[in-house]
N, CA, C and O atoms as a GROMACS GRO file, in nm:
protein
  388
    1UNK      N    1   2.747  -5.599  -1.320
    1UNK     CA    2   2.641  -5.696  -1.330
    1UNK      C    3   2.532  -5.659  -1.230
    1UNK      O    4   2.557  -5.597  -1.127
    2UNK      N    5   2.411  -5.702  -1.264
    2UNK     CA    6   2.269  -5.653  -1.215
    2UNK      C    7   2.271  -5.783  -1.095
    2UNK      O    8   2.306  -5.901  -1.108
    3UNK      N    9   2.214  -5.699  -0.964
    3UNK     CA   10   2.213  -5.847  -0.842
    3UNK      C   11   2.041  -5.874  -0.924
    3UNK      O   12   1.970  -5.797  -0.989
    4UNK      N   13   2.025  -6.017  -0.881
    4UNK     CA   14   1.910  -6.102  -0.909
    4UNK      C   15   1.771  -5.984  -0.882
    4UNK      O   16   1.806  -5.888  -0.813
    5UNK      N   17   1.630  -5.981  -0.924
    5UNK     CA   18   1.518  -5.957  -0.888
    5UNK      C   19   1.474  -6.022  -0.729
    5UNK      O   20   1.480  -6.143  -0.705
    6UNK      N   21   1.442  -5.944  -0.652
    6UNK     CA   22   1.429  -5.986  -0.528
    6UNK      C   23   1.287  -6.028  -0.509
    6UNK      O   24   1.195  -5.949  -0.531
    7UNK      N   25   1.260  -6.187  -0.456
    7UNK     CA   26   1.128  -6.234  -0.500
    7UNK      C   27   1.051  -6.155  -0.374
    7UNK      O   28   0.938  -6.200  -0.357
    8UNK      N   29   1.082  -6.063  -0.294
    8UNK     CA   30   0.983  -5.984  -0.158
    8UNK      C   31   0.893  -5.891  -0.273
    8UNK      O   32   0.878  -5.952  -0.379
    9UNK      N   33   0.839  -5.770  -0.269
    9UNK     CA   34   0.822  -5.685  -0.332
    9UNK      C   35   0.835  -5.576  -0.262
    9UNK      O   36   0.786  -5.564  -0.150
   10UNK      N   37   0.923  -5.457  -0.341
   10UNK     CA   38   0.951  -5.333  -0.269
   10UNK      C   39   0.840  -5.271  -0.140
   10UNK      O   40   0.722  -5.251  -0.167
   11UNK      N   41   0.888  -5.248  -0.020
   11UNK     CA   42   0.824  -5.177   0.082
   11UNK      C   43   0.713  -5.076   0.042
   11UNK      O   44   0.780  -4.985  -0.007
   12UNK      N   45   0.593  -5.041   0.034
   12UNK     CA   46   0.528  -4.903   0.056
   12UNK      C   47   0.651  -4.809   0.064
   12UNK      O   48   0.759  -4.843   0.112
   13UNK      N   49   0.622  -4.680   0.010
   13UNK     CA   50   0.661  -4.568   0.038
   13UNK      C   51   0.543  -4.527   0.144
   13UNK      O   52   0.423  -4.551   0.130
   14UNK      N   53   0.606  -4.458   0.255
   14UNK     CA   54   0.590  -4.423   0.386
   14UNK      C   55   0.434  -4.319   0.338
   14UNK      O   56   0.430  -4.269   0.225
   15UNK      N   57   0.350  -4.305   0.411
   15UNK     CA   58   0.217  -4.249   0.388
   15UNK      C   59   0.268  -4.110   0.461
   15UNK      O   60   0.317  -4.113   0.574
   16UNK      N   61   0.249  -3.979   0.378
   16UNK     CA   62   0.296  -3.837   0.443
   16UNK      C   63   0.170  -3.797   0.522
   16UNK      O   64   0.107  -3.706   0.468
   17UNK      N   65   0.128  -3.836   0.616
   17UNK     CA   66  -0.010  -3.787   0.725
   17UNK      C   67  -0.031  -3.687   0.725
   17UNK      O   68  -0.146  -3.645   0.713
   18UNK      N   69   0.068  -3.615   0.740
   18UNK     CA   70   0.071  -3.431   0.836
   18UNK      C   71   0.056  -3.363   0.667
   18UNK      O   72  -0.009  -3.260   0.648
   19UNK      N   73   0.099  -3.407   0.600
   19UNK     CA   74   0.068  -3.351   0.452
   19UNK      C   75  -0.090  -3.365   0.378
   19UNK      O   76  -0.174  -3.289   0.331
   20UNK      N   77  -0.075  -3.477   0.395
   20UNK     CA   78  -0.203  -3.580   0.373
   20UNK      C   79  -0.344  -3.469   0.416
   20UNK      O   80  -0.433  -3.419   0.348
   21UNK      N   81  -0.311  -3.464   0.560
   21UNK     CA   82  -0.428  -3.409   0.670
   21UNK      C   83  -0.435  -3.266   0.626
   21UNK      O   84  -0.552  -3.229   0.624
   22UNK      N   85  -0.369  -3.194   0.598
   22UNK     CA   86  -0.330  -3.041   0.588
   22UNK      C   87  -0.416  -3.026   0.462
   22UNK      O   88  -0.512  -2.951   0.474
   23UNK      N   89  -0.399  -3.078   0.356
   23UNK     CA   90  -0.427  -3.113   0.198
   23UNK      C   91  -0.588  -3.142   0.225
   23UNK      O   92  -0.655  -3.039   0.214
   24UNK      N   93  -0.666  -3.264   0.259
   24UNK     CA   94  -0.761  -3.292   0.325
   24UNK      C   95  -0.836  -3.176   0.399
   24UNK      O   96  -0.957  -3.196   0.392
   25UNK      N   97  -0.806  -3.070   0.463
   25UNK     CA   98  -0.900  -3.009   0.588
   25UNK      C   99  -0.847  -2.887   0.448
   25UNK      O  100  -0.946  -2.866   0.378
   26UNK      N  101  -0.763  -2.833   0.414
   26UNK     CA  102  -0.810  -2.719   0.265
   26UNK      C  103  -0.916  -2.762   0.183
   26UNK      O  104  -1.002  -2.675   0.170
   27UNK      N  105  -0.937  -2.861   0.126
   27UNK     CA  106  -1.029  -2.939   0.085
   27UNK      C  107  -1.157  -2.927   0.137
   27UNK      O  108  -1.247  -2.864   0.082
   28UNK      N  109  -1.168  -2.989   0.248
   28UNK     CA  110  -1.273  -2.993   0.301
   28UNK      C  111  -1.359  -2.827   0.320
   28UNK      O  112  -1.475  -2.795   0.292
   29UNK      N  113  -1.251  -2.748   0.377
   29UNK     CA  114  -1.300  -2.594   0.438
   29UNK      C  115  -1.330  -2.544   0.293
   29UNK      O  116  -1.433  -2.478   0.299
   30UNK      N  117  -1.283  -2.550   0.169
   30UNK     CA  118  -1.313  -2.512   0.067
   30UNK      C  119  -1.445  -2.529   0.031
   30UNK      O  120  -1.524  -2.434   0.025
   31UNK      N  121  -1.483  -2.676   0.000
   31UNK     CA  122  -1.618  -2.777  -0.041
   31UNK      C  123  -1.710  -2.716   0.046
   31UNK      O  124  -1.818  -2.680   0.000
   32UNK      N  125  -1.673  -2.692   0.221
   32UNK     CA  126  -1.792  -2.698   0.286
   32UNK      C  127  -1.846  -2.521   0.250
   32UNK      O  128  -1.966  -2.498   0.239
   33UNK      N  129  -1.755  -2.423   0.238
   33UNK     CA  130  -1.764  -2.275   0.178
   33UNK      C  131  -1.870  -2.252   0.066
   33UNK      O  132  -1.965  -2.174   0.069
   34UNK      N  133  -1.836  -2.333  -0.031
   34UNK     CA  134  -1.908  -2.346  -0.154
   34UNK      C  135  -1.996  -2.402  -0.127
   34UNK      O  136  -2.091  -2.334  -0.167
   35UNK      N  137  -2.042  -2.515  -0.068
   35UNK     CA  138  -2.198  -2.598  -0.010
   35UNK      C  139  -2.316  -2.481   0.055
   35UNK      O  140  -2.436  -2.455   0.041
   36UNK      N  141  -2.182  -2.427   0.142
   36UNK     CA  142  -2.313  -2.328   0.272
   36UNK      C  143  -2.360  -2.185   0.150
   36UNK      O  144  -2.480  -2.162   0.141
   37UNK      N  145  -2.266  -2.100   0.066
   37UNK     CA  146  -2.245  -2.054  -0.016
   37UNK      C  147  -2.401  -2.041  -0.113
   37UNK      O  148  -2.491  -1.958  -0.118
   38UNK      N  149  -2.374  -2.161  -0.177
   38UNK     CA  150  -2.446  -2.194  -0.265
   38UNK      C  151  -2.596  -2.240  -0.188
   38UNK      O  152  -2.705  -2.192  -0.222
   39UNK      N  153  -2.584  -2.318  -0.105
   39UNK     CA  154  -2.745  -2.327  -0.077
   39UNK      C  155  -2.747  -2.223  -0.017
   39UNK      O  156  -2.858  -2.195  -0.061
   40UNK      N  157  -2.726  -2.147   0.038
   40UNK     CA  158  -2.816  -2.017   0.111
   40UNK      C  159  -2.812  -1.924   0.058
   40UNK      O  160  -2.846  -1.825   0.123
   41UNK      N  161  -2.778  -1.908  -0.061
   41UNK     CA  162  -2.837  -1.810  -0.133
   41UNK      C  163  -2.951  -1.891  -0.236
   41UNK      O  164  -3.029  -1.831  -0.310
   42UNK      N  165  -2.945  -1.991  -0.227
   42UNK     CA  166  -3.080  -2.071  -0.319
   42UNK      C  167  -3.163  -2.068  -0.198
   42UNK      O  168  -3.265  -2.003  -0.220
   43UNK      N  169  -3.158  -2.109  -0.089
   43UNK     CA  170  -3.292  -2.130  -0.041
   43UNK      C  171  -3.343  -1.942   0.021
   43UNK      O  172  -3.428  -1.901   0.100
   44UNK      N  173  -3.235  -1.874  -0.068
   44UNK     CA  174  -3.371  -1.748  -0.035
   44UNK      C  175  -3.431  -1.735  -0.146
   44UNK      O  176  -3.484  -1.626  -0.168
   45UNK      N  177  -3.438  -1.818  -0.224
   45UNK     CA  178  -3.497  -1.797  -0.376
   45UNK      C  179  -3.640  -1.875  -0.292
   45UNK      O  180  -3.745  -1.827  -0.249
   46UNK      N  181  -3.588  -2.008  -0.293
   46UNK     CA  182  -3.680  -2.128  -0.237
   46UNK      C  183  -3.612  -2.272  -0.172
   46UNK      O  184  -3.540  -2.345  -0.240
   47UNK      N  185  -3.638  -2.294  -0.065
   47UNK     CA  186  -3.601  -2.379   0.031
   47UNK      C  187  -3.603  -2.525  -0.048
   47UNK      O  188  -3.506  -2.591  -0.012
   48UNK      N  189  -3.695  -2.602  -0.156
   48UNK     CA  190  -3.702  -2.690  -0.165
   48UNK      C  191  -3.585  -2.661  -0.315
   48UNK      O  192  -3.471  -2.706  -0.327
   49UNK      N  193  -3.630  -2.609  -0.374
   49UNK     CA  194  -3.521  -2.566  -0.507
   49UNK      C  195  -3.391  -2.603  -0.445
   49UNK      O  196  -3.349  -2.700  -0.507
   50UNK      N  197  -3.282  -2.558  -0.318
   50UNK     CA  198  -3.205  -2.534  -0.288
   50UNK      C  199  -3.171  -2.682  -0.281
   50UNK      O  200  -3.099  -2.740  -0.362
   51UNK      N  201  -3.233  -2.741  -0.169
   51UNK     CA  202  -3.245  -2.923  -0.189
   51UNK      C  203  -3.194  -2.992  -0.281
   51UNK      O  204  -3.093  -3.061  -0.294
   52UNK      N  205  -3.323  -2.948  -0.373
   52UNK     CA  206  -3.266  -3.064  -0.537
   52UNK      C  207  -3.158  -3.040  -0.577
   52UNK      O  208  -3.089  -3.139  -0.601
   53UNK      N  209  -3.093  -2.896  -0.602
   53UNK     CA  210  -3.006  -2.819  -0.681
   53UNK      C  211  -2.885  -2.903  -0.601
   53UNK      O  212  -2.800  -2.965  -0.667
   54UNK      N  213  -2.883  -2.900  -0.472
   54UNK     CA  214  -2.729  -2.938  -0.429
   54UNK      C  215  -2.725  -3.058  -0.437
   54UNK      O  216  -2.615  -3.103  -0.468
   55UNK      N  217  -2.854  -3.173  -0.410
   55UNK     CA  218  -2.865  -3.297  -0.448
   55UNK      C  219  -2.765  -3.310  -0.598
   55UNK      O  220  -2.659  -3.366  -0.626
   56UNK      N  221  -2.833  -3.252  -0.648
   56UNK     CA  222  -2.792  -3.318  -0.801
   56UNK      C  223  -2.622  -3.220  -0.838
   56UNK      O  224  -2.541  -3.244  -0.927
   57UNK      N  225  -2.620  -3.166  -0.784
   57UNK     CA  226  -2.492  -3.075  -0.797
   57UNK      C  227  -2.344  -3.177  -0.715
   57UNK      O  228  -2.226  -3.167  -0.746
   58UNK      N  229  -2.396  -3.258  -0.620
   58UNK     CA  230  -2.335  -3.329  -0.526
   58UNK      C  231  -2.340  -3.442  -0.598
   58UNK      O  232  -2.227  -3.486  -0.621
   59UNK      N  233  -2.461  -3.529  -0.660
   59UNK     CA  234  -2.462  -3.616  -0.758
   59UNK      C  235  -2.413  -3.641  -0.860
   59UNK      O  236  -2.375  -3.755  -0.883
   60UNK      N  237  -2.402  -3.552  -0.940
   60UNK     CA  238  -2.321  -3.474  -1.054
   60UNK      C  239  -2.181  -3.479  -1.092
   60UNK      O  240  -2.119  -3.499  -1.196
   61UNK      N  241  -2.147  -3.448  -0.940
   61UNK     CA  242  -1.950  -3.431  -0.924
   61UNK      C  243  -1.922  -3.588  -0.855
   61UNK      O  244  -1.829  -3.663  -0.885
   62UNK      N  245  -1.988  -3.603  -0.791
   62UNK     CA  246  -1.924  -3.685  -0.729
   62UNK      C  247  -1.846  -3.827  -0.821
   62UNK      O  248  -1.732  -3.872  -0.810
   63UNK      N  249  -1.972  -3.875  -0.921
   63UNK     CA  250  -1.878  -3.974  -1.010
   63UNK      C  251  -1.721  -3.936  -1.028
   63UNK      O  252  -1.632  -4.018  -1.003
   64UNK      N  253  -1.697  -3.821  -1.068
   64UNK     CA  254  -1.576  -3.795  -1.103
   64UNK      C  255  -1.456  -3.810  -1.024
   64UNK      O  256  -1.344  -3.857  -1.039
   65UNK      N  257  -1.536  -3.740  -0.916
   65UNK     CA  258  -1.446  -3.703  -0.794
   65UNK      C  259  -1.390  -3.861  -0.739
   65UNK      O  260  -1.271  -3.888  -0.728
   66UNK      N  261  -1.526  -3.975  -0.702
   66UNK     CA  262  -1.454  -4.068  -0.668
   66UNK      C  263  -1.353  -4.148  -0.720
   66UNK      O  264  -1.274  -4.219  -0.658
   67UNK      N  265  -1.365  -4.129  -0.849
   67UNK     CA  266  -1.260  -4.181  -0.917
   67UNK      C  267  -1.086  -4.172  -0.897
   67UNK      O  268  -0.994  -4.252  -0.920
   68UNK      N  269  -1.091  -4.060  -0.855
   68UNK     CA  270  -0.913  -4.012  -0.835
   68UNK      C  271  -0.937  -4.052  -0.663
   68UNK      O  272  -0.875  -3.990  -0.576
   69UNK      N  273  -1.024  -4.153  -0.634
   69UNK     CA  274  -0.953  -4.129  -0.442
   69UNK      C  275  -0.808  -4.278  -0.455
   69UNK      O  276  -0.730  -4.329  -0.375
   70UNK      N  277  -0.829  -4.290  -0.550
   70UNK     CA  278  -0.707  -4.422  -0.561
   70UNK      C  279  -0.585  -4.382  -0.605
   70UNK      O  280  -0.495  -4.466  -0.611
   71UNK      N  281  -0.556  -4.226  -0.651
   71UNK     CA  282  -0.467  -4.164  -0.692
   71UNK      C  283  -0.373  -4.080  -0.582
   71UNK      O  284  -0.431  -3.989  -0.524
   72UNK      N  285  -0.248  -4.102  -0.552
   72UNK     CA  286  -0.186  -4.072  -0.420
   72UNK      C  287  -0.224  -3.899  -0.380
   72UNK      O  288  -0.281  -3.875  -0.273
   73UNK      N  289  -0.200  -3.826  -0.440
   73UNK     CA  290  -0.274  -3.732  -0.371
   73UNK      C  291  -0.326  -3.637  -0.410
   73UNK      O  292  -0.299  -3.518  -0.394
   74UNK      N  293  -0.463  -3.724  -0.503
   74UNK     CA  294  -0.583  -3.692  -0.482
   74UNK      C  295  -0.666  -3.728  -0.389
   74UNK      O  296  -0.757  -3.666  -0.334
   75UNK      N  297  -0.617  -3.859  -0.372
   75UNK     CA  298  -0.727  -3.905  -0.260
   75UNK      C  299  -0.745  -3.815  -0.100
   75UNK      O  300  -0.853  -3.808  -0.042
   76UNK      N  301  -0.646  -3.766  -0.059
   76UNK     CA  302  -0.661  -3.644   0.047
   76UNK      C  303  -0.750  -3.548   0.027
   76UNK      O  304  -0.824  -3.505   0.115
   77UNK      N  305  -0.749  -3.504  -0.108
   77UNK     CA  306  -0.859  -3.410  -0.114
   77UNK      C  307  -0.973  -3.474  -0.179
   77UNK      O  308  -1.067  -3.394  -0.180
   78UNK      N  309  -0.999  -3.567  -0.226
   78UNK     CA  310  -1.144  -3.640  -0.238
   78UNK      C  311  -1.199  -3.686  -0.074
   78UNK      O  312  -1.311  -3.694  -0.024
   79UNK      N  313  -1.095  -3.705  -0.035
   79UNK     CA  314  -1.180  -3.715   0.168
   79UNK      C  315  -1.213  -3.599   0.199
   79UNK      O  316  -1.310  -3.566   0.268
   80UNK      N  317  -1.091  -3.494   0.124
   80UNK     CA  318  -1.142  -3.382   0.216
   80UNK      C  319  -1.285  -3.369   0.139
   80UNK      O  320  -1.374  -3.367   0.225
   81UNK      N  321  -1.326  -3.362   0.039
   81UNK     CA  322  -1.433  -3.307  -0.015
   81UNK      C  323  -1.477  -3.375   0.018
   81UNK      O  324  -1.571  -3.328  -0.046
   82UNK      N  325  -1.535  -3.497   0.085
   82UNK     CA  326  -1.636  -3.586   0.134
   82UNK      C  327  -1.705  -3.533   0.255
   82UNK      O  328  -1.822  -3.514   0.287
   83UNK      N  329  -1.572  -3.516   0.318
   83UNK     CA  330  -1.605  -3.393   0.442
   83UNK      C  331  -1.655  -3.286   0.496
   83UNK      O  332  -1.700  -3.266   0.609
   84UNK      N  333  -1.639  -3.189   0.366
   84UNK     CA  334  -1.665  -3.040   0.313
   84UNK      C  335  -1.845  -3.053   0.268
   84UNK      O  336  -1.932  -2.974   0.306
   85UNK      N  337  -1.861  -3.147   0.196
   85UNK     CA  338  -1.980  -3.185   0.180
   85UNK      C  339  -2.040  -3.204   0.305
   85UNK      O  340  -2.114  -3.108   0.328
   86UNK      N  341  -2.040  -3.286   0.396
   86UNK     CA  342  -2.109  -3.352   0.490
   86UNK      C  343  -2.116  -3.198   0.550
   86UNK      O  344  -2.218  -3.135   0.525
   87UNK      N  345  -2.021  -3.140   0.623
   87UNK     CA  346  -1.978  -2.988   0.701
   87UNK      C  347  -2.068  -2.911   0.647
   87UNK      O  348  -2.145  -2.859   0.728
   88UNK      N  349  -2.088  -2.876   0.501
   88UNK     CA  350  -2.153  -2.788   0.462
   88UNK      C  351  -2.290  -2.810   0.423
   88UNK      O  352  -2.352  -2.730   0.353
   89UNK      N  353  -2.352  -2.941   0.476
   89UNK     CA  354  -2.524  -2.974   0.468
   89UNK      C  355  -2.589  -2.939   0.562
   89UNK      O  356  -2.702  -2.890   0.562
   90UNK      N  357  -2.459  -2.984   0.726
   90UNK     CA  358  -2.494  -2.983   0.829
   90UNK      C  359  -2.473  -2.864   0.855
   90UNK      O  360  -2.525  -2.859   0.967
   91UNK      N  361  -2.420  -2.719   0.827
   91UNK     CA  362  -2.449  -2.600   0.883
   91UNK      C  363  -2.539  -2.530   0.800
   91UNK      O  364  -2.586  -2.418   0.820
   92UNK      N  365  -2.567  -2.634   0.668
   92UNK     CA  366  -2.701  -2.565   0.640
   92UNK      C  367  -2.852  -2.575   0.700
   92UNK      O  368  -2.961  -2.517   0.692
   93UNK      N  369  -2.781  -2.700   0.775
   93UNK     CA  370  -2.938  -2.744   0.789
   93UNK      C  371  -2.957  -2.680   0.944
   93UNK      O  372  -3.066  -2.638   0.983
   94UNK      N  373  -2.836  -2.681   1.024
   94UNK     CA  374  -2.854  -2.589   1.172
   94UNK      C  375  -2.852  -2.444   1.144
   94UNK      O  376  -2.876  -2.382   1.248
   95UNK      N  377  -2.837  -2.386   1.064
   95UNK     CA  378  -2.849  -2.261   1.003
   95UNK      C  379  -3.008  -2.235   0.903
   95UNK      O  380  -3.039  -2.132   0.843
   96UNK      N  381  -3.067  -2.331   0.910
   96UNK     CA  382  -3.188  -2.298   0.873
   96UNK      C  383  -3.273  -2.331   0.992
   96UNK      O  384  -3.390  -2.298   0.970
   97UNK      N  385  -3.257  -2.382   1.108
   97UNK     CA  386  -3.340  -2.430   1.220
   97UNK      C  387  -3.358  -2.308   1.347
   97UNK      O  388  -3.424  -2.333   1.448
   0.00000   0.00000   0.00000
């Protein structure tokens, strides 16, 4: 015989951090590769081209991307790519100064 439904609701499963984080910073070092990548070889075409292009390239993905950050582990690498993004604007932009 089955014991009763227990009116608590089952515990969380434990959050894997060190997995989580590891997963996240591949992510990120990837995204920010492809960001620096891609604009600096556009802005030797033209500096403002390079702008729009990653604007809307960043605009583009991102609907998608945010969608899976509620998914257990996707969401590690949708931070990481949040990250990778931010990483790879900002060494474009101290790399053009």
């Amino acid at each position: 015989m089955l014991p009763p439904p227990s009116p608590y609701p089952p515990p969380p499963a434990e959050t894997p951090w060190f997995t989580g984080l590891l997963v996240a910073a591949f992510g990120a070092a990837v995204v920010a590769v492809a960001i620096m990548a891609f604009g600096s070889q556009l802005a030797r075409i033209n500096p403002a081209l390079a702008v729009v292009l990653e604007l809307v390239v960043v605009a583009g993905v991102a609907p998608s991307v945010w969608r899976l950050r509620r998914t257990p582990v996707w969401r590690w690498l949708v931070y990481g790519a949040a990250a990778g993004v931010l990483a790879g604007w900002s060494a474009l932009l101290v790399g053009a100064a």
